[in-house]
DOBA-195377 format. One line per 4 residues: number of its first residue (from 1); their letters; for each residue y, z, x of C-alpha. Coordinates in Angstrom, 1 decimal. Each point is the difference from the previous one (the first is absolute). Layout:
N
NUM> A> Y/Z/X ~ ...
***
This chain:
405
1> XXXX> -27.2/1.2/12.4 ~ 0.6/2.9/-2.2 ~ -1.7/2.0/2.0 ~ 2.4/-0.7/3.6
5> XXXX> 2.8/0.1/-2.4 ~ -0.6/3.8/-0.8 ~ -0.3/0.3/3.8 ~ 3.3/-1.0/0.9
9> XXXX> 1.6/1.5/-3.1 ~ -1.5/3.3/1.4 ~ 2.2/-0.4/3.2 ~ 3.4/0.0/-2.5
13> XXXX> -1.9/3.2/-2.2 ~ -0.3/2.2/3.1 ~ 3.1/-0.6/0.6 ~ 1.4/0.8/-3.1
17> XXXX> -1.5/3.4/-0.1 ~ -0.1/0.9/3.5 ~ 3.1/2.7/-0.5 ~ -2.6/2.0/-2.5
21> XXXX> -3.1/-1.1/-0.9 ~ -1.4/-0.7/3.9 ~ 1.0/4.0/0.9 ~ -2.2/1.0/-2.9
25> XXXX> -3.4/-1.1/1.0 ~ -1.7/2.2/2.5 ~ 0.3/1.9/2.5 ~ 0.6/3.4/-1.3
29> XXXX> 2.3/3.2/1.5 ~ -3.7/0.8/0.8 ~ -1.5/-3.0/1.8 ~ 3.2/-1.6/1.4
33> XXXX> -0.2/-3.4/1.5 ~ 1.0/0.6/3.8 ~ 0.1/-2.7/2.3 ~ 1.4/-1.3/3.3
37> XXXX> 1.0/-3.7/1.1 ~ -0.1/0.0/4.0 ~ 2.1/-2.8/1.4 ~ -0.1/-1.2/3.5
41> XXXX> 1.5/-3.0/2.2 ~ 1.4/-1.3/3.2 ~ 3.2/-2.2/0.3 ~ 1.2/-1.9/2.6
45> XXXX> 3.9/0.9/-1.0 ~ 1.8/1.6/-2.7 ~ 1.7/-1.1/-3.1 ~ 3.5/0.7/-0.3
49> XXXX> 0.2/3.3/-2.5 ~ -3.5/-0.1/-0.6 ~ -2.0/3.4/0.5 ~ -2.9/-1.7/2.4
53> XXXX> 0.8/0.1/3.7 ~ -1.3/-1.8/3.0 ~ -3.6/0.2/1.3 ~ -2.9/2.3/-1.7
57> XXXX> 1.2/2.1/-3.0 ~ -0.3/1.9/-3.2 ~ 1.1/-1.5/-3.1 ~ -0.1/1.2/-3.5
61> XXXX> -2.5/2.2/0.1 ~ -0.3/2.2/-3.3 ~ -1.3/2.5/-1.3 ~ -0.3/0.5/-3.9
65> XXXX> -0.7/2.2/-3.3 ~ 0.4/-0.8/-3.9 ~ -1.4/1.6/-2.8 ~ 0.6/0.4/-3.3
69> XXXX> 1.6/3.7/-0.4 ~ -0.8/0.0/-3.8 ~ 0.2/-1.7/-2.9 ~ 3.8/-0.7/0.5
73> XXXX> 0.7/0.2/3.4 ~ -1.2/-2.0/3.0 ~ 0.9/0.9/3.6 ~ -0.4/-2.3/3.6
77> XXXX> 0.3/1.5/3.7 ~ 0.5/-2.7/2.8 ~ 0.6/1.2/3.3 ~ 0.9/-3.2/2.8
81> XXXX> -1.4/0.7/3.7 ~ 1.9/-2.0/2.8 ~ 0.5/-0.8/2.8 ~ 3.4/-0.5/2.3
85> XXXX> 0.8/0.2/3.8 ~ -3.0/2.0/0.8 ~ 0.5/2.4/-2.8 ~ -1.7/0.8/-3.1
89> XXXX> 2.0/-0.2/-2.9 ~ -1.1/1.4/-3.4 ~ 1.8/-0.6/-2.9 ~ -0.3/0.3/-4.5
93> XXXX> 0.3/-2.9/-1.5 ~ -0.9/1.0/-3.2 ~ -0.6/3.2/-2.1 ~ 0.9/-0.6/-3.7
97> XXXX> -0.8/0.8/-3.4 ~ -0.2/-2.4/-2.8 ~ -0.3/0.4/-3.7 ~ -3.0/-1.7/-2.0
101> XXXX> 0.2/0.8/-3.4 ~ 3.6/-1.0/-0.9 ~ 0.9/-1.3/-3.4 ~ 1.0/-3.4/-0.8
105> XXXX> -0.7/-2.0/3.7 ~ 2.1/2.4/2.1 ~ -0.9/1.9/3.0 ~ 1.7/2.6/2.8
109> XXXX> -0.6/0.3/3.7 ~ 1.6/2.2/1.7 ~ -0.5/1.2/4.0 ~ 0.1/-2.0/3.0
113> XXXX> -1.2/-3.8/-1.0 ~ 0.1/-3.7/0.8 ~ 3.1/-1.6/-1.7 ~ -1.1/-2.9/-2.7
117> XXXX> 2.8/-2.2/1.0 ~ -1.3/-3.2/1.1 ~ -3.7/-0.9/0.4 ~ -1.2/0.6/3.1
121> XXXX> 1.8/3.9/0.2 ~ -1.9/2.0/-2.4 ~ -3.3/-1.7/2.2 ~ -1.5/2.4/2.9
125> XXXX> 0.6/-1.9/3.0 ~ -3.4/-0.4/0.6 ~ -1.0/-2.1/-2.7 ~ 2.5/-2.5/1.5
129> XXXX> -1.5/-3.9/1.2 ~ 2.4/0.2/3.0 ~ 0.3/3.3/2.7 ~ 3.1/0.4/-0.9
133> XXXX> 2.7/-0.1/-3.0 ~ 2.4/-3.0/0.2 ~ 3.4/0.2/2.1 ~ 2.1/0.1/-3.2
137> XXXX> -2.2/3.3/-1.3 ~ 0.3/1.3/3.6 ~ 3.6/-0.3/0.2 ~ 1.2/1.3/-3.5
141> XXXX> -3.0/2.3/-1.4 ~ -1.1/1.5/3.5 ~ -3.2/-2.0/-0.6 ~ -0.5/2.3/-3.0
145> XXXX> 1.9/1.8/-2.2 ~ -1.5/3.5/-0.8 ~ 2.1/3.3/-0.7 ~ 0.3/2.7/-2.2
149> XXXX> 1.0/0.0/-3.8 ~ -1.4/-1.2/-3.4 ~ -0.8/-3.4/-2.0 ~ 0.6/-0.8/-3.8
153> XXXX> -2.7/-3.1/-0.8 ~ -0.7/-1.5/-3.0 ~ -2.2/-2.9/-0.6 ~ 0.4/-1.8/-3.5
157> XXXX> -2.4/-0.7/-2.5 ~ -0.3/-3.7/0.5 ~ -2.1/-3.0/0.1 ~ 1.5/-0.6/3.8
161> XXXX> -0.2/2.9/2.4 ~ 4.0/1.6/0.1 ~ 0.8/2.7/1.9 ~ 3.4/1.6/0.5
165> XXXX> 0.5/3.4/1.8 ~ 3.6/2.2/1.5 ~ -0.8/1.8/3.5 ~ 2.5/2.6/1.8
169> XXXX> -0.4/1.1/3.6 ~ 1.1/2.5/2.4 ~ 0.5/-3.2/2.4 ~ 0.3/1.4/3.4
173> XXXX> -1.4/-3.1/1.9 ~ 2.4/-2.3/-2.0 ~ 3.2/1.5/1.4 ~ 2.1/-2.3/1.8
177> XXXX> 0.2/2.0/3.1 ~ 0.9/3.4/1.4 ~ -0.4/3.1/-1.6 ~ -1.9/3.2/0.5
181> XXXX> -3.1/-1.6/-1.3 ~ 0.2/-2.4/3.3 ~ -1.3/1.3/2.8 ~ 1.6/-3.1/1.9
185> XXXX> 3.5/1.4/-0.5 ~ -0.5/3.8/0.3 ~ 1.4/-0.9/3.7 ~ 3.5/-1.3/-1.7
189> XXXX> 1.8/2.2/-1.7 ~ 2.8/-2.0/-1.0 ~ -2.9/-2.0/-2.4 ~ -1.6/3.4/-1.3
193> XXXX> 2.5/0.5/-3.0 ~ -0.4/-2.5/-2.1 ~ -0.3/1.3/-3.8 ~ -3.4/-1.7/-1.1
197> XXXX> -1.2/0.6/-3.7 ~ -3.0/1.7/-0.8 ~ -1.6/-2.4/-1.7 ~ 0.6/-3.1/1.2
201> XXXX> -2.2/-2.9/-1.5 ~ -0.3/-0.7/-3.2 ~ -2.1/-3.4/-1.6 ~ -0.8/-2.2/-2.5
205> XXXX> -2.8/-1.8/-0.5 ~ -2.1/-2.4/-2.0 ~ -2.9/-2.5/0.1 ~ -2.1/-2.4/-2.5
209> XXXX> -2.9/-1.7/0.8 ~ -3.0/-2.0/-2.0 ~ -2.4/-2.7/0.8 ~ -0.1/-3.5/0.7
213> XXXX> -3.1/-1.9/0.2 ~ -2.6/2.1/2.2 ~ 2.9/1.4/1.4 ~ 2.6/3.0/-0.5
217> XXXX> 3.9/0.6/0.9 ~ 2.7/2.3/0.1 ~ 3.1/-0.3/0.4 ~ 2.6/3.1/0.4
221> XXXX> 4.0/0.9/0.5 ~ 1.6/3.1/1.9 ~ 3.2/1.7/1.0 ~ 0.4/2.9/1.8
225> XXXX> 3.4/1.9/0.0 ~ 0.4/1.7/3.7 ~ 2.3/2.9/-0.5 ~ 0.1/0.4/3.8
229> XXXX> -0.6/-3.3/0.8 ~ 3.9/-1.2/1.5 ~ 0.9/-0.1/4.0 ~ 2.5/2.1/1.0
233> XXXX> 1.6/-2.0/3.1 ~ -1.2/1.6/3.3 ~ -3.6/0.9/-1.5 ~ -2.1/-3.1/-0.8
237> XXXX> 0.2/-1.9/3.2 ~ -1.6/2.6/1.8 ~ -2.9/0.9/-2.8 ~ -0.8/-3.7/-0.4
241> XXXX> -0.4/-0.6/3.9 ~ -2.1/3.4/0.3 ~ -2.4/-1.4/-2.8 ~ -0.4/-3.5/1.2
245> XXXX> -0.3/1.0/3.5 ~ -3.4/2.1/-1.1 ~ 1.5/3.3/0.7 ~ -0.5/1.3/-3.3
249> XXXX> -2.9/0.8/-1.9 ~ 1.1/1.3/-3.2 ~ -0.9/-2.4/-2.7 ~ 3.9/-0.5/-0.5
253> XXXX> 1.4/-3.1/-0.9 ~ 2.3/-1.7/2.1 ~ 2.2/-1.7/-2.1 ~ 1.4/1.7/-3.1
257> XXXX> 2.5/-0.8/-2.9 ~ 1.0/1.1/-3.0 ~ -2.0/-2.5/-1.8 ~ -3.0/-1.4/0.8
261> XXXX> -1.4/-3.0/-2.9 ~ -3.5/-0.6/0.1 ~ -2.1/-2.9/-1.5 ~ -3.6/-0.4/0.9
265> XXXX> -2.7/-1.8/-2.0 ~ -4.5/-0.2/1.2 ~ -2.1/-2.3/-1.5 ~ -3.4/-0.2/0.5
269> XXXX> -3.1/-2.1/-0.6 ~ -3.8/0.1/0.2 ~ -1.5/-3.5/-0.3 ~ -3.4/1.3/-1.2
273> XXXX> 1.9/3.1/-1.9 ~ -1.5/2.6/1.7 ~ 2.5/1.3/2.7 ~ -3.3/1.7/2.4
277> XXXX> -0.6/-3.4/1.2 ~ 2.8/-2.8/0.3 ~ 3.9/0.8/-0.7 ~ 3.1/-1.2/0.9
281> XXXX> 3.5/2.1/-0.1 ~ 3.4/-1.0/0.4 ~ 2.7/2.1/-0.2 ~ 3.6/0.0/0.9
285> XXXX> 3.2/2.7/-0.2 ~ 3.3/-0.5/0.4 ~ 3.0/2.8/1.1 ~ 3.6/0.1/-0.3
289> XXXX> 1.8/2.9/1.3 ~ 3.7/0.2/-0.6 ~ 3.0/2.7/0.3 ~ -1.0/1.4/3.5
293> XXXX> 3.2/-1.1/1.7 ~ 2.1/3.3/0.9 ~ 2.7/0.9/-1.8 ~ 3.5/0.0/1.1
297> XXXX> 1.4/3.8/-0.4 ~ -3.6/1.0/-0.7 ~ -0.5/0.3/-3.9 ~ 1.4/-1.9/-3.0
301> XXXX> 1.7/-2.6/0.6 ~ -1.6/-4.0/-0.2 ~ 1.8/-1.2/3.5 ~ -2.4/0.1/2.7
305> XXXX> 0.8/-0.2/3.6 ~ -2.4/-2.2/0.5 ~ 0.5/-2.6/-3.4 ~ -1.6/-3.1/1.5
309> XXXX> -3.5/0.9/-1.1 ~ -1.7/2.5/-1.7 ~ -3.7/-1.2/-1.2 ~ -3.0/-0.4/1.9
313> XXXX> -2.9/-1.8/-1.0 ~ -3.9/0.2/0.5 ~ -3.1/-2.1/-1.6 ~ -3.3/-0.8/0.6
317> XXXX> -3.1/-2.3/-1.5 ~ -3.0/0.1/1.1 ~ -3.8/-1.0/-1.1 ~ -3.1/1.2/0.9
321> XXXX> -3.2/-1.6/-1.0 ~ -4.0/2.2/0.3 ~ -1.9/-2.7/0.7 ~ -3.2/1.8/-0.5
325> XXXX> -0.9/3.8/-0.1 ~ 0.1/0.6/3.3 ~ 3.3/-2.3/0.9 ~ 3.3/-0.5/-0.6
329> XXXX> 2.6/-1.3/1.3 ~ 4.4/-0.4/-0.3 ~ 3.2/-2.1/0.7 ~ 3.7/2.4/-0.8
333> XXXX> 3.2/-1.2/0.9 ~ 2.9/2.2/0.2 ~ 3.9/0.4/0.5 ~ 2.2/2.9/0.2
337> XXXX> 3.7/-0.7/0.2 ~ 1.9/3.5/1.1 ~ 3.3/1.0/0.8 ~ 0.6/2.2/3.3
341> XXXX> 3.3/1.5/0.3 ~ 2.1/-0.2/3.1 ~ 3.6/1.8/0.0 ~ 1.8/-1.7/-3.2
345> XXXX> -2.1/-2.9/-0.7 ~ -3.8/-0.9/-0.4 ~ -2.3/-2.1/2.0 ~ -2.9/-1.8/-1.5
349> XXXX> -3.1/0.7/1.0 ~ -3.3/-2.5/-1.3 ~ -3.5/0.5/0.1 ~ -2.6/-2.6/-1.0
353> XXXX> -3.6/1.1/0.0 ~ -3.0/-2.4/-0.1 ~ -3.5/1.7/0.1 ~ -3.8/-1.0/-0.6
357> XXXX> -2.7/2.0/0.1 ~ -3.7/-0.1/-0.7 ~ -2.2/3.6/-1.1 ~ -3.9/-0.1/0.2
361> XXXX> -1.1/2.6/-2.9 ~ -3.6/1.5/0.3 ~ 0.6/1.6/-3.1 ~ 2.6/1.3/-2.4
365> XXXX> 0.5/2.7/2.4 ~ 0.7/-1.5/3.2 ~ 1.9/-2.1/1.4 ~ 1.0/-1.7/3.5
369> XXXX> 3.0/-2.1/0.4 ~ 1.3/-2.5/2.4 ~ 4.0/-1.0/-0.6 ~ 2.2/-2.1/1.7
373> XXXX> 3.9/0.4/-0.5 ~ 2.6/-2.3/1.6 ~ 3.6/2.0/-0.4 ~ 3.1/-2.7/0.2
377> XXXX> 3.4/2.4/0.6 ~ 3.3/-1.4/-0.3 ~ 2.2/3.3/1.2 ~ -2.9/2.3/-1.3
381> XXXX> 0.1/2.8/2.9 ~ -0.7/-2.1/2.9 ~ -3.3/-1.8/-1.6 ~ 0.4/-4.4/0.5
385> XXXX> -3.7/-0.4/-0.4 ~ -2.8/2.2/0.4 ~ -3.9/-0.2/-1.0 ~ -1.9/3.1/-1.0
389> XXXX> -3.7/-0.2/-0.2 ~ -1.5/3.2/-1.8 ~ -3.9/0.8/-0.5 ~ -0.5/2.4/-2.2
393> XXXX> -2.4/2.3/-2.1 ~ 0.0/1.9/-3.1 ~ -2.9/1.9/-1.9 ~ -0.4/2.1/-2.4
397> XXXX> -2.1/3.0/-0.7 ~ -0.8/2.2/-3.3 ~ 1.4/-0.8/-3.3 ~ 3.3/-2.1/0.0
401> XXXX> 1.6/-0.6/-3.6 ~ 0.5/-3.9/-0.6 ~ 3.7/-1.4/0.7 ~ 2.6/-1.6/-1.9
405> X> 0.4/-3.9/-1.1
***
C-alpha cells in the first residue's frame, strides 16, 4: 500500500516542480530533444469556431525543440503546421525562455507561451481526450490562448502543491474587434481607428492540489483583465459572425470582455496506482466573461447602450476513463451561453455540446480516435442540431518532454 501511495503522490510532486525542476533534466543546448506530433482526421461537418473543417484534414501537427540553454536558462521552439481551405498554414506557437535557478520558488518566462489560466490552456492541444477544445474555450480563448510577454510564478513551500503566478500579454487575438491587427476589417475604414493598448492581457492565477486515496486533484482560480476587450457598437456583430461562420482562422476568440473569471478543478484516479494501465479523469471549467457591452460615448462612463446584459457564461465536465493500455474512452458535456450584438440590444445565443468518443492506443505514442458530437443551438449562428463524427490520429516521433497535471 505504501508502495501505490508513493505512486500517486508522484503525480502531485511532478506537478509541484514542473515550472523548474522538470526543464533541468536532460536534454542539453547540445543534444536537444526535437520531436514532431503528426495529427490527422476526417469529419463529416465542422464545429462552430473550432479550427477542424469538413472532410480529410490537418490538425495540430507540431513540430518541437527544448533544451536546457545552461545552468539557468531553459529555452522551447514549437512551431504548429495546419491546414485551412486548401492552404498550408504555418504558424509559432511557442518560443520562450524560462528561468531554473530562481531563489525562493519563483520563476520567469518570457517569449511567446501558453497562458496558465485555467487547466486545459497551458496543455498542447494534442494531448487533449477529445479532437477538439470545448465550445466555451473556443468561444472566449480562441481554443488557446498563446501570445507574447512574460510570467511571474511562484510555487510555495508546502505540504499541498500551491502555485500562484501574474502573466502580461501583447493580446492581439483577444481584441474585441477591428483594428489594424484584423485583417477582417482592413476593408472598413470607419473600424480601423480604434486606440487599442499595447499590452492588452494581463492575469492572475493560482492552483493547489494533493492526494486523496490512490487518487490526486487540483483545483485552480483565474481572472484575466482584457484591456481591449469592450465592443465598440458597429464592430462586434460583424467579427462574431465572421468567426462562427468559419471564415476565420486566426486562433482569435470570438467573444471578449473585460473580465473573464475562471474556475477549473481535475481529479484523477488510478485503481491499481499506477496511471500506465487503468485511470479515470474528470475534469470540469467554468467561464464568466463580463464588461463587453459597448459603451455609450465610447470611454468612461458606466451606462451602456446596451444595459440589459453584459456576462456570458461557458462550462464544461467531462470524464474520461483508460480502460486498459491500449483503450480509452470519454463522456463531456458542455454549454456556452454568449451574447451577439444587434443594433442597441443583444441577442442570446446557446450552445450545448454532448460528445463521446473512444481512442485505441498501440502505445504511448499513438493514437486513433473515434468521436461523436451532437451540437444543440438555440440562436447559435444558424446551428438547431447537428452530429459531427470525427476519426482521427495523432503520433508522435523523437523526444517529447512530458505534459502538465
Amino acid at each position: 500500500m505504501t508502495v501505490l501511495n508513493q505512486r500517486i503522490s508522484c503525480v502531485a510532486a511532478a506537478c509541484a516542480l514542473f515550472s523548474t525542476s522538470a526543464f533541468a533534466d536532460n536534454p542539453t543546448l547540445t543534444n536537444p530533444a526535437i520531436s514532431a506530433v503528426l495529427d490527422g482526421y476526417y469529419q463529416n461537418t465542422e464545429r462552430p469556431m473550432a479550427e477542424r473543417g469538413e472532410g480529410f484534414g490537418l490538425g495540430h501537427t507540431e513540430l518541437a525543440m527544448s533544451a536546457n540553454i545552461d545552468d539557468m536558462f531553459y529555452g522551447k521552439l514549437t512551431a504548429v503546421i495546419e491546414m485551412h481551405d486548401g492552404e498550408t498554414e504555418l504558424g509559432l506557437e511557442e518560443a520562450f525562455i524560462q528561468t531554473l535557478a530562481m531563489p525562493g520558488g519563483f520563476s520567469i518566462r518570457a517569449g511567446r507561451f501558453l497562458s496558465d489560466v485555467g487547466y486545459l490552456n497551458n496543455q498542447h492541444v494534442h494531448t487533449d481526450a477529445f479532437s477538439d477544445r470545448p465550445a466555451a474555450y473556443r468561444a472566449f480563448l480562441g481554443s488557446h490562448y498563446f501570445d507574447d510577454g512574460v510570467r511571474v510564478n511562484y510555487v510555495a513551500p508546502t505540504d499541498l502543491y500551491w502555485t500562484m503566478g501574474l502573466e502580461s500579454f501583447k493580446g492581439d487575438n483577444m481584441r474585441a474587434a477591428g483594428g489594424e491587427s484584423d485583417e477582417h476589417f482592413e476593408e472598413h475604414d470607419d473600424h480601423a481607428e480604434r486606440d487599442y493598448k499595447n499590452i492588452g492581457i494581463y492575469t492572475a492565477y493560482t492552483k493547489i492540489g494533493g492526494d486523496i486515496g490512490h487518487g490526486s486533484w487540483q483545483a485552480g482560480l483565474s481572472y484575466m483583465r482584457n484591456e481591449n476587450g469592450r465592443m465598440v457598437e458597429g464592430e462586434h456583430e460583424d467579427h462574431a459572425a465572421l468567426e462562427a461562420g468559419h471564415d476565420d482562422h486566426s486562433h482569435s476568440a470570438t467573444f471578449t470582455g473585460e473580465n473573464t473569471y475562471i474556475a477549473d478543478f481535475v481529479y484523477k484516479w488510478a485503481p491499481n496506482g499506477n496511471y500506465k494501465y487503468q485511470h479515470l479523469t474528470v475534469s470540469g471549467e467554468y467561464f464568466k466573461v463580463t464588461d463587453f457591452a459597448p459603451l455609450e460615448d465610447g470611454h468612461d462612463t458606466d451606462v451602456h447602450s446596451a444595459d440589459s446584459v453584459d456576462d456570458m457564461q461557458g462550462w464544461y465536465l467531462s470524464g474520461v476513463y483508460q480502460l486498459s493500455p491500449n483503450w480509452s474512452t470519454g463522456v463531456r458535456y458542455g454549454e456556452t451561453d454568449v451574447q451577439e450584438l444587434h443594433g442597441d440590444h443583444f441577442d442570446p445565443q446557446k450552445l450545448k455540446e454532448t460528445e463521446v468518443s473512444l481512442a485505441w492506443h498501440h502505445s504511448h505514442f499513438s493514437t486513433v480516435r473515434l468521436q461523436y458530437t451532437n451540437q444543440q443551438g438555440t440562436n447559435y449562428f444558424g446551428i438547431e442540431d447537428d452530429n459531427v463524427l470525427t476519426l482521427q490520429y495523432v503520433m508522435t516521433l523523437g523526444a517529447h518532454g512530458a505534459h502538465q497535471f
